[in-house]
N, CA, C, O and CB atoms as a CASP TS submission, in Angstrom:
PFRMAT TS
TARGET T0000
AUTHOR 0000-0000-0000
METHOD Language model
MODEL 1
PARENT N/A
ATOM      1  N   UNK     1      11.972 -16.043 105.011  1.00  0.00           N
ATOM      2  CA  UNK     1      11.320 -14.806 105.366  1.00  0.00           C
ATOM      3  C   UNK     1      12.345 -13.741 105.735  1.00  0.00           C
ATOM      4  O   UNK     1      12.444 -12.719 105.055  1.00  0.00           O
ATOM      5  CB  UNK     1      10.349 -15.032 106.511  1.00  0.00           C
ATOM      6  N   UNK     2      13.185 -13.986 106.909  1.00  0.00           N
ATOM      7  CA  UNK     2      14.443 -13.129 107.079  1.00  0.00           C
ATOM      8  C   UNK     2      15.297 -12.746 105.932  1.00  0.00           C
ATOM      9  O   UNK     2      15.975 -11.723 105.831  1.00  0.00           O
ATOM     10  CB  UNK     2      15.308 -13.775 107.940  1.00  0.00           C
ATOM     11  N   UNK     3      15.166 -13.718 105.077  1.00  0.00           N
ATOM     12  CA  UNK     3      16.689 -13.465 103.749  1.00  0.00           C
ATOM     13  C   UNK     3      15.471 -12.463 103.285  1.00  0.00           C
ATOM     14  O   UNK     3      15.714 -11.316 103.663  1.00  0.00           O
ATOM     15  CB  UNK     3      17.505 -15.216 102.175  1.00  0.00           C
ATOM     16  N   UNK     4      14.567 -12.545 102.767  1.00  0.00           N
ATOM     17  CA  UNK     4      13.604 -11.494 101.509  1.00  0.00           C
ATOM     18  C   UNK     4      13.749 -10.456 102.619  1.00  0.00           C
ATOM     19  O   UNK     4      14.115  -9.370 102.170  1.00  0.00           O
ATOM     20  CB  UNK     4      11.538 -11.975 100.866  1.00  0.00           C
ATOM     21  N   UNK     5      13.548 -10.484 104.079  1.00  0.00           N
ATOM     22  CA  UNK     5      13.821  -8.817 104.497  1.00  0.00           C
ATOM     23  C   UNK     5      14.860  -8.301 103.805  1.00  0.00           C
ATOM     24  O   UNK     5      15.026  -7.475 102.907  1.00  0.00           O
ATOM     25  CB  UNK     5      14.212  -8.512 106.035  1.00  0.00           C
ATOM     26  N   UNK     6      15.704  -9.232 104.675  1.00  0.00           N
ATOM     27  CA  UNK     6      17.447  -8.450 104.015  1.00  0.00           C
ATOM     28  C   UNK     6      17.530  -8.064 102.745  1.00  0.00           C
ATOM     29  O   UNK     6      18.066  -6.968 102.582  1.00  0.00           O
ATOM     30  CB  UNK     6      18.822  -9.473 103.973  1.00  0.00           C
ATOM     31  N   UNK     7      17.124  -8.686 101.692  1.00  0.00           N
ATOM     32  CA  UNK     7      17.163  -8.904 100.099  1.00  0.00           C
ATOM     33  C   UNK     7      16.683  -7.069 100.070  1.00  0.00           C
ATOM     34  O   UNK     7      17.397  -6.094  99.838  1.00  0.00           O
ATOM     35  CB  UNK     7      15.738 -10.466  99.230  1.00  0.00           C
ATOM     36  N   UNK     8      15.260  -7.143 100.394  1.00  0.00           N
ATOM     37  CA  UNK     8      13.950  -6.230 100.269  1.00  0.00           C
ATOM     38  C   UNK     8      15.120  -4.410 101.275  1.00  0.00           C
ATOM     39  O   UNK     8      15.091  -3.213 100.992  1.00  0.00           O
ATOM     40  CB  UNK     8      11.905  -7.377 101.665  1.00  0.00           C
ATOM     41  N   UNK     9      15.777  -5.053 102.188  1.00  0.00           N
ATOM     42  CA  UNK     9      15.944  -4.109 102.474  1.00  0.00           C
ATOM     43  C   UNK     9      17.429  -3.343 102.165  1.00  0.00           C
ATOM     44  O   UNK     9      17.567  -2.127 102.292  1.00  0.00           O
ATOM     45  CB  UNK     9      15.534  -4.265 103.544  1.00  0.00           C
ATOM     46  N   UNK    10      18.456  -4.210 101.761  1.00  0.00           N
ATOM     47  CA  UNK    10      19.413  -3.631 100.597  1.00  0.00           C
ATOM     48  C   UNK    10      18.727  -3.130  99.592  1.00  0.00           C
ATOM     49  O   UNK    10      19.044  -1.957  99.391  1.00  0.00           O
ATOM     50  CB  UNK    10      20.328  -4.598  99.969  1.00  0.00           C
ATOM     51  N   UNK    11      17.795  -3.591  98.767  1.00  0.00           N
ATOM     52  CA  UNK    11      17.848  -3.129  97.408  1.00  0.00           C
ATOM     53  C   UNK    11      17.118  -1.731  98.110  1.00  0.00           C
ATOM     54  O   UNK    11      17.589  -0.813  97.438  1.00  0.00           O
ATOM     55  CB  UNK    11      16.976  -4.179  96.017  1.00  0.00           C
ATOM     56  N   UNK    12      16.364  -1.241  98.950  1.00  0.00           N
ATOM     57  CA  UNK    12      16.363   0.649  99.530  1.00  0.00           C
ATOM     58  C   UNK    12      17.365   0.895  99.721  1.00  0.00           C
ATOM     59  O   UNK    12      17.685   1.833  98.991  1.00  0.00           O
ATOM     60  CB  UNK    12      15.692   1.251 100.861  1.00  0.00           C
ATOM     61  N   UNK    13      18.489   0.448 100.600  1.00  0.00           N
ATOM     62  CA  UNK    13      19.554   0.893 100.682  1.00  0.00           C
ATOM     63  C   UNK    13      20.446   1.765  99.733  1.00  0.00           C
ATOM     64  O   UNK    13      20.755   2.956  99.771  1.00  0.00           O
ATOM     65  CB  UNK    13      19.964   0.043 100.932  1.00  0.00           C
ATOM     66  N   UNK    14      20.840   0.435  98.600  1.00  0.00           N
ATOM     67  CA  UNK    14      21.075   0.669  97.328  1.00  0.00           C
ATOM     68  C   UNK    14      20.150   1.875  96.773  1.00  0.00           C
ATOM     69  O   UNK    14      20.944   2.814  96.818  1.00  0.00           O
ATOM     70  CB  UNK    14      20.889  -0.613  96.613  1.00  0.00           C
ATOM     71  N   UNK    15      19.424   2.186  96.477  1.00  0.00           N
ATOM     72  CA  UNK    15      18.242   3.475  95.998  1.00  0.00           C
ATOM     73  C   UNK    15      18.853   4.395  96.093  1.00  0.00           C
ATOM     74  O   UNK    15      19.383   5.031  95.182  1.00  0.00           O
ATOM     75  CB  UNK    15      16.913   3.814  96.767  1.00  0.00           C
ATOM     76  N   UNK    16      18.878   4.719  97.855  1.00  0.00           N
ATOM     77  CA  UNK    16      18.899   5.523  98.759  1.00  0.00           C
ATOM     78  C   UNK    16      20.314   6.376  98.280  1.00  0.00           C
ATOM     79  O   UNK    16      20.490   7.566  98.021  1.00  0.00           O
ATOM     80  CB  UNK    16      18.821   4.768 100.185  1.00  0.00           C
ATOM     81  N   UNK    17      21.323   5.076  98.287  1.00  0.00           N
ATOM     82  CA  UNK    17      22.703   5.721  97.580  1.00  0.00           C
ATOM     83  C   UNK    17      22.934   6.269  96.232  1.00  0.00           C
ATOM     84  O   UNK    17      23.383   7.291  95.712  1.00  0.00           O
ATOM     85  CB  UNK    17      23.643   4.802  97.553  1.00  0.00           C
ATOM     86  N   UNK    18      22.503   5.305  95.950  1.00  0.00           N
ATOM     87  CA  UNK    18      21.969   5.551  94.529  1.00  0.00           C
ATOM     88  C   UNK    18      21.518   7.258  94.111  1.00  0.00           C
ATOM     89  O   UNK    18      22.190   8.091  93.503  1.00  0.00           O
ATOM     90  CB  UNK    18      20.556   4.524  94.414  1.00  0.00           C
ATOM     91  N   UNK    19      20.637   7.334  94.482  1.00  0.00           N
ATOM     92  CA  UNK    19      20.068   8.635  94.708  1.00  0.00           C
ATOM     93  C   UNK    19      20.855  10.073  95.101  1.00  0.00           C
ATOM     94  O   UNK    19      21.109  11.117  94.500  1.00  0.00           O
ATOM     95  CB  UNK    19      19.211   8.363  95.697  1.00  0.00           C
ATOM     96  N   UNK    20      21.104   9.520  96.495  1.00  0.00           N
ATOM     97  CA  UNK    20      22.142  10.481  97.297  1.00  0.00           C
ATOM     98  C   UNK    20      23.409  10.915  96.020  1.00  0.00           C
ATOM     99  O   UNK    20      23.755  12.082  95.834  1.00  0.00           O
ATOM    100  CB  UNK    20      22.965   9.427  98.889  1.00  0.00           C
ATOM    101  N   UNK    21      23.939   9.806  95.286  1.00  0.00           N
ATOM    102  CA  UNK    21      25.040  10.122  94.562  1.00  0.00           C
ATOM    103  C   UNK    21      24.754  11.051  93.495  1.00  0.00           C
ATOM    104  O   UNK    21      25.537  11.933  93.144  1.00  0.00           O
ATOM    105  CB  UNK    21      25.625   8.994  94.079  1.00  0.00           C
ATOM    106  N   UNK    22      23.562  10.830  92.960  1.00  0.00           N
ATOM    107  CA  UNK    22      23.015  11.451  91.749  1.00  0.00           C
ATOM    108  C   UNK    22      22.586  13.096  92.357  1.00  0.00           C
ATOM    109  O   UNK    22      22.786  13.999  91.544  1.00  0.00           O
ATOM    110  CB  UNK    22      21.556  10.418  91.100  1.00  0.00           C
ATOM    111  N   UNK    23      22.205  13.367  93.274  1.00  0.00           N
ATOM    112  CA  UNK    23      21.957  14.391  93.850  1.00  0.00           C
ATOM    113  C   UNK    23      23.351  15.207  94.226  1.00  0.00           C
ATOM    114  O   UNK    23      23.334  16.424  94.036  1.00  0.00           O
ATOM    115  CB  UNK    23      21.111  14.010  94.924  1.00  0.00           C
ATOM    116  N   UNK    24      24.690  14.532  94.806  1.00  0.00           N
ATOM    117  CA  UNK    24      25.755  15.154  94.954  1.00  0.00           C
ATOM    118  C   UNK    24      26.622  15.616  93.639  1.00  0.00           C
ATOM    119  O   UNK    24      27.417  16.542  93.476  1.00  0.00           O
ATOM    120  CB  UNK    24      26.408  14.367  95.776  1.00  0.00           C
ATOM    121  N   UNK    25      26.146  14.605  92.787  1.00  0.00           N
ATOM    122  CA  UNK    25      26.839  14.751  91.419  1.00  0.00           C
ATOM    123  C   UNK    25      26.089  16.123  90.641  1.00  0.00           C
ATOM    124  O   UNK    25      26.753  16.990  90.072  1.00  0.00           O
ATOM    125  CB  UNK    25      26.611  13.180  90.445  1.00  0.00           C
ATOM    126  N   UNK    26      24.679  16.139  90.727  1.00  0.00           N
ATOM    127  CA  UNK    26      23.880  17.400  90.200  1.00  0.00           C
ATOM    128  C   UNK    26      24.447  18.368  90.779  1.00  0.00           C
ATOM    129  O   UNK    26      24.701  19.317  90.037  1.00  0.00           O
ATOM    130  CB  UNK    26      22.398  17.498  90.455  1.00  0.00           C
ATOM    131  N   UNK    27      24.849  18.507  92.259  1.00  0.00           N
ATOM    132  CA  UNK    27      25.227  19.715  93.380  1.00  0.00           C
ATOM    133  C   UNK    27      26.346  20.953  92.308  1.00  0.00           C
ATOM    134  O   UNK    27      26.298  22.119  91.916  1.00  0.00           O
ATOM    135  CB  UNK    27      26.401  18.764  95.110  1.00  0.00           C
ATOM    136  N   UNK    28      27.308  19.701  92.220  1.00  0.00           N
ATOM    137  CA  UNK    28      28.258  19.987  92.399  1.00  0.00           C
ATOM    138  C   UNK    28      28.511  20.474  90.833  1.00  0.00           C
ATOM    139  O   UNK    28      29.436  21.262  90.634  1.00  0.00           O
ATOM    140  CB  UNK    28      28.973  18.994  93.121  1.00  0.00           C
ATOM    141  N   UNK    29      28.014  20.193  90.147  1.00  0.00           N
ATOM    142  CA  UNK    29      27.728  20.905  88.421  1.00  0.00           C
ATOM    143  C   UNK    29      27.424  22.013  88.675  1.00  0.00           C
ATOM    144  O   UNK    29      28.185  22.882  88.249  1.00  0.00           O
ATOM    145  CB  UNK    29      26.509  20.363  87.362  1.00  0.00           C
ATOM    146  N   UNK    30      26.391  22.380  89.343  1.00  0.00           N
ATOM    147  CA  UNK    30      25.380  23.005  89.745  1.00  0.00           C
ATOM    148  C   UNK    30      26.415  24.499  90.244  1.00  0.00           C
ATOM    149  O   UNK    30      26.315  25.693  89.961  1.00  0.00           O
ATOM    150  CB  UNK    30      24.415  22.014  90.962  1.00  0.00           C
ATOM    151  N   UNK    31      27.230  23.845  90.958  1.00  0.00           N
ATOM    152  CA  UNK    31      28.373  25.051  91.902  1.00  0.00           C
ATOM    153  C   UNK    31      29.680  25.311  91.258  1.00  0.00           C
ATOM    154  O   UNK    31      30.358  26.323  91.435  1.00  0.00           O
ATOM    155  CB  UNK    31      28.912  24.447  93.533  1.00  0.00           C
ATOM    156  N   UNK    32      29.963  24.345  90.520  1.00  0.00           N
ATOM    157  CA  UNK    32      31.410  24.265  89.637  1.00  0.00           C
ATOM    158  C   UNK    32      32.265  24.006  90.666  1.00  0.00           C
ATOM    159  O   UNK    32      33.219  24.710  90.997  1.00  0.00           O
ATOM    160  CB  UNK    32      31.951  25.668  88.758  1.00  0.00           C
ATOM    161  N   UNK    33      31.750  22.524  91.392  1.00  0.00           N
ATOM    162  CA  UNK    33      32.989  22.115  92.486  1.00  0.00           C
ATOM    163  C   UNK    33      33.138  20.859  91.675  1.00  0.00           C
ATOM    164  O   UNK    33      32.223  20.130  91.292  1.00  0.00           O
ATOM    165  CB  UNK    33      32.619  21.881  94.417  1.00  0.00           C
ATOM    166  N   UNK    34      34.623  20.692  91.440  1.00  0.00           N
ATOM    167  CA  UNK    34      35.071  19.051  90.827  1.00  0.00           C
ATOM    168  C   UNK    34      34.518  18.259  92.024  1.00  0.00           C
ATOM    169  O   UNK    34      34.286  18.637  93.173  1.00  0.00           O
ATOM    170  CB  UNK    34      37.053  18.663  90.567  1.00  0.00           C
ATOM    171  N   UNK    35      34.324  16.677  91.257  1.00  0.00           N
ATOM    172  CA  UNK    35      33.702  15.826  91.959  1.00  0.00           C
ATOM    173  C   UNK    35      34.547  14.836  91.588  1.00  0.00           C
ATOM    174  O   UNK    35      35.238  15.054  90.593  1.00  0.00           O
ATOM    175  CB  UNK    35      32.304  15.667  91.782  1.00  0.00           C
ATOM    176  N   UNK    36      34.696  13.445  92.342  1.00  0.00           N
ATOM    177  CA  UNK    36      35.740  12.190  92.198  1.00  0.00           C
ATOM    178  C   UNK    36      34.486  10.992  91.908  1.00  0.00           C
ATOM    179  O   UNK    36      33.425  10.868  92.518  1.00  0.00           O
ATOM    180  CB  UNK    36      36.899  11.842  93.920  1.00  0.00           C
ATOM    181  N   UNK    37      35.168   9.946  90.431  1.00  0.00           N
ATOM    182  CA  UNK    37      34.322   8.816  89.948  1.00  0.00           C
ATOM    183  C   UNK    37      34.805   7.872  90.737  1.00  0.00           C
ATOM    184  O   UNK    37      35.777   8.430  91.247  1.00  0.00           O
ATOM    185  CB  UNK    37      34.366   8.432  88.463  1.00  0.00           C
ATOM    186  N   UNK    38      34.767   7.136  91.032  1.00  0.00           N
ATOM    187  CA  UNK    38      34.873   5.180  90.692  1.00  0.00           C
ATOM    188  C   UNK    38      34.741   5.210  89.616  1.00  0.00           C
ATOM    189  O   UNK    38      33.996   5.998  89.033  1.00  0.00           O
ATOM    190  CB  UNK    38      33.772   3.960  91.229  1.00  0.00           C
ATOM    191  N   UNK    39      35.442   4.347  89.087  1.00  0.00           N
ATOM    192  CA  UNK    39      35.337   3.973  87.381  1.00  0.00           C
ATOM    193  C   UNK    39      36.584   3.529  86.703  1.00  0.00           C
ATOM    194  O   UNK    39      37.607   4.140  86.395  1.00  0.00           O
ATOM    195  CB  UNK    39      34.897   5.280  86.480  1.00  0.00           C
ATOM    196  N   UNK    40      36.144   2.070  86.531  1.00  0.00           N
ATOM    197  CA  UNK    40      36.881   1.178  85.633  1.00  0.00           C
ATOM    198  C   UNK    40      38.291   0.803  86.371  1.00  0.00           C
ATOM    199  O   UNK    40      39.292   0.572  85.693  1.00  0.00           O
ATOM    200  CB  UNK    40      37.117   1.928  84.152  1.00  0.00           C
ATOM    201  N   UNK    41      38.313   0.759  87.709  1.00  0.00           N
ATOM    202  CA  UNK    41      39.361   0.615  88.218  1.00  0.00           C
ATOM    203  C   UNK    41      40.114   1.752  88.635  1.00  0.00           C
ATOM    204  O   UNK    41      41.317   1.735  88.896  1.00  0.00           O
ATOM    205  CB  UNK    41      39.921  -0.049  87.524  1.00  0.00           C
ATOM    206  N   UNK    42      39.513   2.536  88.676  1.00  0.00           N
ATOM    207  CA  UNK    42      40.832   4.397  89.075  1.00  0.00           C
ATOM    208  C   UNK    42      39.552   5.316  89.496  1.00  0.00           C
ATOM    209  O   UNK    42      38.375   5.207  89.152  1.00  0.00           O
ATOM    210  CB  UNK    42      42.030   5.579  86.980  1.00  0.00           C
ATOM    211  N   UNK    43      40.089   6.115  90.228  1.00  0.00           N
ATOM    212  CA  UNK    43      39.834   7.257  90.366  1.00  0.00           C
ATOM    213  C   UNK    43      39.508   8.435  89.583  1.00  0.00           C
ATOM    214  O   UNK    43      40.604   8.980  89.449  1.00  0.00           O
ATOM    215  CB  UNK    43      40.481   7.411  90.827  1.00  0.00           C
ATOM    216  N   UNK    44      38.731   9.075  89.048  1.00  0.00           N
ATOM    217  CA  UNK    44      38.596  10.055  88.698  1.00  0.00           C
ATOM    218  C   UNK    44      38.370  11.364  88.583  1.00  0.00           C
ATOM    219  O   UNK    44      37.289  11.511  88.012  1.00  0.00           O
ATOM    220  CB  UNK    44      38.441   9.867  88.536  1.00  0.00           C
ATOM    221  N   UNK    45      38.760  12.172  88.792  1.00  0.00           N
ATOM    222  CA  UNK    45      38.451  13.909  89.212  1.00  0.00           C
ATOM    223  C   UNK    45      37.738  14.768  88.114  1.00  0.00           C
ATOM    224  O   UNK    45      38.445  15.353  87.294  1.00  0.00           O
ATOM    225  CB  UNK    45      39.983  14.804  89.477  1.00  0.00           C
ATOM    226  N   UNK    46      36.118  14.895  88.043  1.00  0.00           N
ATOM    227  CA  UNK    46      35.635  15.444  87.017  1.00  0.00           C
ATOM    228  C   UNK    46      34.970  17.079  87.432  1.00  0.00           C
ATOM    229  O   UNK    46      34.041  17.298  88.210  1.00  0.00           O
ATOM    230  CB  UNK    46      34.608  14.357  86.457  1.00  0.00           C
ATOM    231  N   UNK    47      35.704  18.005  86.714  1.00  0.00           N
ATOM    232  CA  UNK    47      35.689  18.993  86.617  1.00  0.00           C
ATOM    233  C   UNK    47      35.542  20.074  85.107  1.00  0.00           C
ATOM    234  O   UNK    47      36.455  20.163  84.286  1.00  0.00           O
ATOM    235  CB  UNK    47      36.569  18.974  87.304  1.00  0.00           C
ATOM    236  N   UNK    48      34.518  20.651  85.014  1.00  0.00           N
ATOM    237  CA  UNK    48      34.236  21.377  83.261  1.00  0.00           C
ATOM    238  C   UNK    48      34.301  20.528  82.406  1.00  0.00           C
ATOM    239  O   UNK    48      34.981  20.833  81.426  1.00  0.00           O
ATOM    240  CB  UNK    48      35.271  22.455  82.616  1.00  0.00           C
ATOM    241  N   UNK    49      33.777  19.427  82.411  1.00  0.00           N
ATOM    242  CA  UNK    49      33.291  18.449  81.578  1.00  0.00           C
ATOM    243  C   UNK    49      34.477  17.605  81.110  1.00  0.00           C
ATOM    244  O   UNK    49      34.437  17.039  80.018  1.00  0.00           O
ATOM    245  CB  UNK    49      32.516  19.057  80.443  1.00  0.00           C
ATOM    246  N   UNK    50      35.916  17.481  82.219  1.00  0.00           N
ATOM    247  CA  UNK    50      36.712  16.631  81.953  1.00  0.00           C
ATOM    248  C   UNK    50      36.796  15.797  82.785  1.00  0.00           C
ATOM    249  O   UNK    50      36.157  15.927  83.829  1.00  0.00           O
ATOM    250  CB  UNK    50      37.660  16.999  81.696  1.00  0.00           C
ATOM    251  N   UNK    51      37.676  14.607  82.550  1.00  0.00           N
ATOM    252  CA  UNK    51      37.677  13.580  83.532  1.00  0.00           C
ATOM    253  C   UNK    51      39.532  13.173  83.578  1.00  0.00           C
ATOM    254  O   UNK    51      40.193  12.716  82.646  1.00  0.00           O
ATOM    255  CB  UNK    51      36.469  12.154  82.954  1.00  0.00           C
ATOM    256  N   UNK    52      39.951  13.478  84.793  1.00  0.00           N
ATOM    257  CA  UNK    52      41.696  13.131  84.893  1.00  0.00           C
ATOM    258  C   UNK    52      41.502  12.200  86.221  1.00  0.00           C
ATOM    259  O   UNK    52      40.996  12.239  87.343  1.00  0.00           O
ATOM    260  CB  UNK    52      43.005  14.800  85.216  1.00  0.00           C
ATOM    261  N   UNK    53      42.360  11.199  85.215  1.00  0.00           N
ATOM    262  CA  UNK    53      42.285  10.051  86.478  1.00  0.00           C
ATOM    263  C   UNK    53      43.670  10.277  87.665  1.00  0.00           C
ATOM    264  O   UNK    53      44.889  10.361  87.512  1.00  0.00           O
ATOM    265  CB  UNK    53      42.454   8.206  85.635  1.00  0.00           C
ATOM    266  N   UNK    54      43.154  10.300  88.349  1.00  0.00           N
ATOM    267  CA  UNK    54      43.930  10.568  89.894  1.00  0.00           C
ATOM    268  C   UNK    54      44.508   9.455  90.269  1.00  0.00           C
ATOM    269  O   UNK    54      45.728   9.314  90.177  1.00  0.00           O
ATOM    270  CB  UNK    54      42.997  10.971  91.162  1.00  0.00           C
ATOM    271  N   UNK    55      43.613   8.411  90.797  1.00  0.00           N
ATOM    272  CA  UNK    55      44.307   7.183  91.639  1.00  0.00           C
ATOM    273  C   UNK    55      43.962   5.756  90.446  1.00  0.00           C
ATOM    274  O   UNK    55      43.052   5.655  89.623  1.00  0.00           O
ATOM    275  CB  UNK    55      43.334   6.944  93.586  1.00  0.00           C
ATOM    276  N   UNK    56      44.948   4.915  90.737  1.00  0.00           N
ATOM    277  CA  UNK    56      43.977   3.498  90.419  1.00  0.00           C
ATOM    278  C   UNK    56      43.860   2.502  91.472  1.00  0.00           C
ATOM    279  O   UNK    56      44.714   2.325  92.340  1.00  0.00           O
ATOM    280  CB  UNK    56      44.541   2.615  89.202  1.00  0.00           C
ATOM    281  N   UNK    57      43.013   2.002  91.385  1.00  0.00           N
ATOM    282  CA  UNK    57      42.305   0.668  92.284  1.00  0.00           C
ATOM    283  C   UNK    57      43.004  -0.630  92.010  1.00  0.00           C
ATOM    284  O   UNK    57      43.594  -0.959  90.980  1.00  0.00           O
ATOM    285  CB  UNK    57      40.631   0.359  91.863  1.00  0.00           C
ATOM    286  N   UNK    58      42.826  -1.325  93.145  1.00  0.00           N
ATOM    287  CA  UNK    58      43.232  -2.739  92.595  1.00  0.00           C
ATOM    288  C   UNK    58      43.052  -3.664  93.956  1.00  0.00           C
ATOM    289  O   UNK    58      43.549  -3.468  95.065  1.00  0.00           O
ATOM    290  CB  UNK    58      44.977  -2.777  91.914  1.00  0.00           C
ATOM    291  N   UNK    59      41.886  -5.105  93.369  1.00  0.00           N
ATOM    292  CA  UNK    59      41.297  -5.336  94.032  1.00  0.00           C
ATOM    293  C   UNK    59      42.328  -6.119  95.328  1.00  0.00           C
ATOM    294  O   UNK    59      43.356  -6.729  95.034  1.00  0.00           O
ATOM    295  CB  UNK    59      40.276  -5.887  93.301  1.00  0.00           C
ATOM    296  N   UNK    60      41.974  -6.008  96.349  1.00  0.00           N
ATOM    297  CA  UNK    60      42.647  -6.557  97.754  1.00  0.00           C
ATOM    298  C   UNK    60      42.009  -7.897  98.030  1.00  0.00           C
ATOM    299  O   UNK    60      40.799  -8.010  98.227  1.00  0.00           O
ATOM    300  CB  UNK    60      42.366  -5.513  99.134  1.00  0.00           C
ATOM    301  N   UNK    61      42.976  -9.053  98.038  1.00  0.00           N
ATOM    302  CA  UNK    61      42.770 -10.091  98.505  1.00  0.00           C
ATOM    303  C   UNK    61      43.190 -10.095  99.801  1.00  0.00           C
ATOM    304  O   UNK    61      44.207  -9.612 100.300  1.00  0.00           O
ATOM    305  CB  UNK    61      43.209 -10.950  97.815  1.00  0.00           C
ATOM    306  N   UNK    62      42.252 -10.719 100.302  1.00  0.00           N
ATOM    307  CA  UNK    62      42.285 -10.620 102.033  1.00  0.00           C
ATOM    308  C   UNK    62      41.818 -11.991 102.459  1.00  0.00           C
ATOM    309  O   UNK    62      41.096 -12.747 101.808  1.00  0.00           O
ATOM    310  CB  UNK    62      41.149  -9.343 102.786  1.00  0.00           C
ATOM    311  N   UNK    63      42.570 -12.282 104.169  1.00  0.00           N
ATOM    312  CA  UNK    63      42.061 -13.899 104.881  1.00  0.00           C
ATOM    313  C   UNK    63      40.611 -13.472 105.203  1.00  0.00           C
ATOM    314  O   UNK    63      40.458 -12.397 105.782  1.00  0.00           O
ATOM    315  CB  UNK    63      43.034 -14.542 106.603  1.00  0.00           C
ATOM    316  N   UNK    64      39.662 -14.132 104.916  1.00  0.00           N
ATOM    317  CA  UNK    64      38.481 -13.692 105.926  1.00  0.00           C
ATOM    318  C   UNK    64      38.431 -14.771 106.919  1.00  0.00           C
ATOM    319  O   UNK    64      37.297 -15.238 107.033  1.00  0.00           O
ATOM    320  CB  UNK    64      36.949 -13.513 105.208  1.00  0.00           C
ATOM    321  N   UNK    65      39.368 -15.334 107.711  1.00  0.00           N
ATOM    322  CA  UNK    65      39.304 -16.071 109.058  1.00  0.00           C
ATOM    323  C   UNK    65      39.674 -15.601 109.814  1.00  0.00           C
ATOM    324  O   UNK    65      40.828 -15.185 109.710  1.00  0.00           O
ATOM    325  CB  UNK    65      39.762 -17.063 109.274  1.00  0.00           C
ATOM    326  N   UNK    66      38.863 -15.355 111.152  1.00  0.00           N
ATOM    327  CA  UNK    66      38.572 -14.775 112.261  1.00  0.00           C
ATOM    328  C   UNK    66      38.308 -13.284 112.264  1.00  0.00           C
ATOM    329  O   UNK    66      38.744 -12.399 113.000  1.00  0.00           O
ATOM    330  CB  UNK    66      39.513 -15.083 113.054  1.00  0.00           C
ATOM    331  N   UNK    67      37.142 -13.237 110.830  1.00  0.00           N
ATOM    332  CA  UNK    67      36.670 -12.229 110.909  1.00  0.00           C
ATOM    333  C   UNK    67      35.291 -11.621 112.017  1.00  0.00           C
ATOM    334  O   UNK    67      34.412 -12.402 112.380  1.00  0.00           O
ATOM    335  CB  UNK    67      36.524 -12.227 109.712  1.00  0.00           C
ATOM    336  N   UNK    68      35.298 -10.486 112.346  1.00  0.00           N
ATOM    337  CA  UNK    68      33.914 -10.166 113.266  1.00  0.00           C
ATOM    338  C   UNK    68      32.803  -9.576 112.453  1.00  0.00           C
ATOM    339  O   UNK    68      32.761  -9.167 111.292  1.00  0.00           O
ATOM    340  CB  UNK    68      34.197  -9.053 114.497  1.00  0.00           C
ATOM    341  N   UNK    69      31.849  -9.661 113.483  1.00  0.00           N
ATOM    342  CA  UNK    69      30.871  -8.837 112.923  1.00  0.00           C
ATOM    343  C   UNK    69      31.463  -7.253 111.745  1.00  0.00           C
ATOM    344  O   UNK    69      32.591  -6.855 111.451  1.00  0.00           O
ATOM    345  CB  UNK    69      30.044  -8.363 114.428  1.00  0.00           C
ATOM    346  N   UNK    70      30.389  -6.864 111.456  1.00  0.00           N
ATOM    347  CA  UNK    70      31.521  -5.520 110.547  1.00  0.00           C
ATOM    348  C   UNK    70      31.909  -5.359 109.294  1.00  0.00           C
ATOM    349  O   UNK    70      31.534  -6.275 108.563  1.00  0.00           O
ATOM    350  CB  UNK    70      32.849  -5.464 110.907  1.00  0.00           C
ATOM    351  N   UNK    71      32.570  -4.466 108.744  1.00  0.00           N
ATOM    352  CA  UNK    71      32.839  -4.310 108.076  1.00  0.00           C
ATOM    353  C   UNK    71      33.927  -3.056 107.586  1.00  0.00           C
ATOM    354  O   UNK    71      33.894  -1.985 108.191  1.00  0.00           O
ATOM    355  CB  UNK    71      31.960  -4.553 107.865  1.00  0.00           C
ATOM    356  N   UNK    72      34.912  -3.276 106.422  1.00  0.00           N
ATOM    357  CA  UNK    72      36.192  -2.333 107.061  1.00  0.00           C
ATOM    358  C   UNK    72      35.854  -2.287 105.355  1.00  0.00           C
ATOM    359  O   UNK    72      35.517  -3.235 104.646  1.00  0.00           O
ATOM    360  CB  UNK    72      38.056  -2.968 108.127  1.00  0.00           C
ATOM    361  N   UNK    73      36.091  -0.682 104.915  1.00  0.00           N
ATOM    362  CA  UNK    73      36.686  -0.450 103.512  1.00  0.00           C
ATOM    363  C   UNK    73      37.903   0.739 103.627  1.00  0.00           C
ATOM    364  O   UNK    73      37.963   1.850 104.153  1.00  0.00           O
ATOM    365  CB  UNK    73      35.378   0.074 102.406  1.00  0.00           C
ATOM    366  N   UNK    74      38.896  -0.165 102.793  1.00  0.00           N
ATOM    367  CA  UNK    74      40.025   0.466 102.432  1.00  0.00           C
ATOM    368  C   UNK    74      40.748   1.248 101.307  1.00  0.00           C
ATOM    369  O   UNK    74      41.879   0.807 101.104  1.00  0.00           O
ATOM    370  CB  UNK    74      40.525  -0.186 102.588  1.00  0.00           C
ATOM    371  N   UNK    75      40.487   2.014 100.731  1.00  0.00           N
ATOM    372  CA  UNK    75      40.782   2.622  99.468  1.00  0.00           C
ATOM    373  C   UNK    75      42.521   2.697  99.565  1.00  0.00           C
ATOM    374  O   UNK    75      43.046   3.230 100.543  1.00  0.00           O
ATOM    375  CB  UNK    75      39.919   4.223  99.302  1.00  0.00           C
ATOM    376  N   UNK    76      43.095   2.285  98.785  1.00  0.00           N
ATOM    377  CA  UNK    76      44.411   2.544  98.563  1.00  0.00           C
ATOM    378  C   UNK    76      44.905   3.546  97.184  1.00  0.00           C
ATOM    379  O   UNK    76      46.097   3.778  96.985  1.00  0.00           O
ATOM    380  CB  UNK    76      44.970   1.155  98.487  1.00  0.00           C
TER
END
């Protein structure tokens, strides 16, 4: 019963962002302010219908012992 909350209540979560992103991404067309992707591993800066990749990603292996409650994200 508890896991289908949790389940039930990420997948709004997810929406919610979901949404929010699609709405910042319209904004910003909308104003002619460049906006930054995720995608495919890098960074991207899309501005007048181009896309220049800025940063790249790369996934972080980490100990998870004696981790706490929480949660930490790190973009490098």
């Amino acid at each position: 019963m508890i896991a289908e909350h949790r389940a039930a209540s990420r997948r709004v979560l997810i929406s919610i962002a979901k949404s929010a992103s699609h709405n910042a991404k319209r904004s910003s067309i909308a104003l002619e302010i460049p906006f930054e992707i995720i995608k495919d591993g890098g960074i991207y800066q899309v501005f007048d219908g181009s896309m220049i990749k800025t940063a790249s990603l790369r996934k972080a292996i980490i100990d998870k012992s004696g981790l706490t409650k929480g949660s930490r994200i790190c973009l490098k």
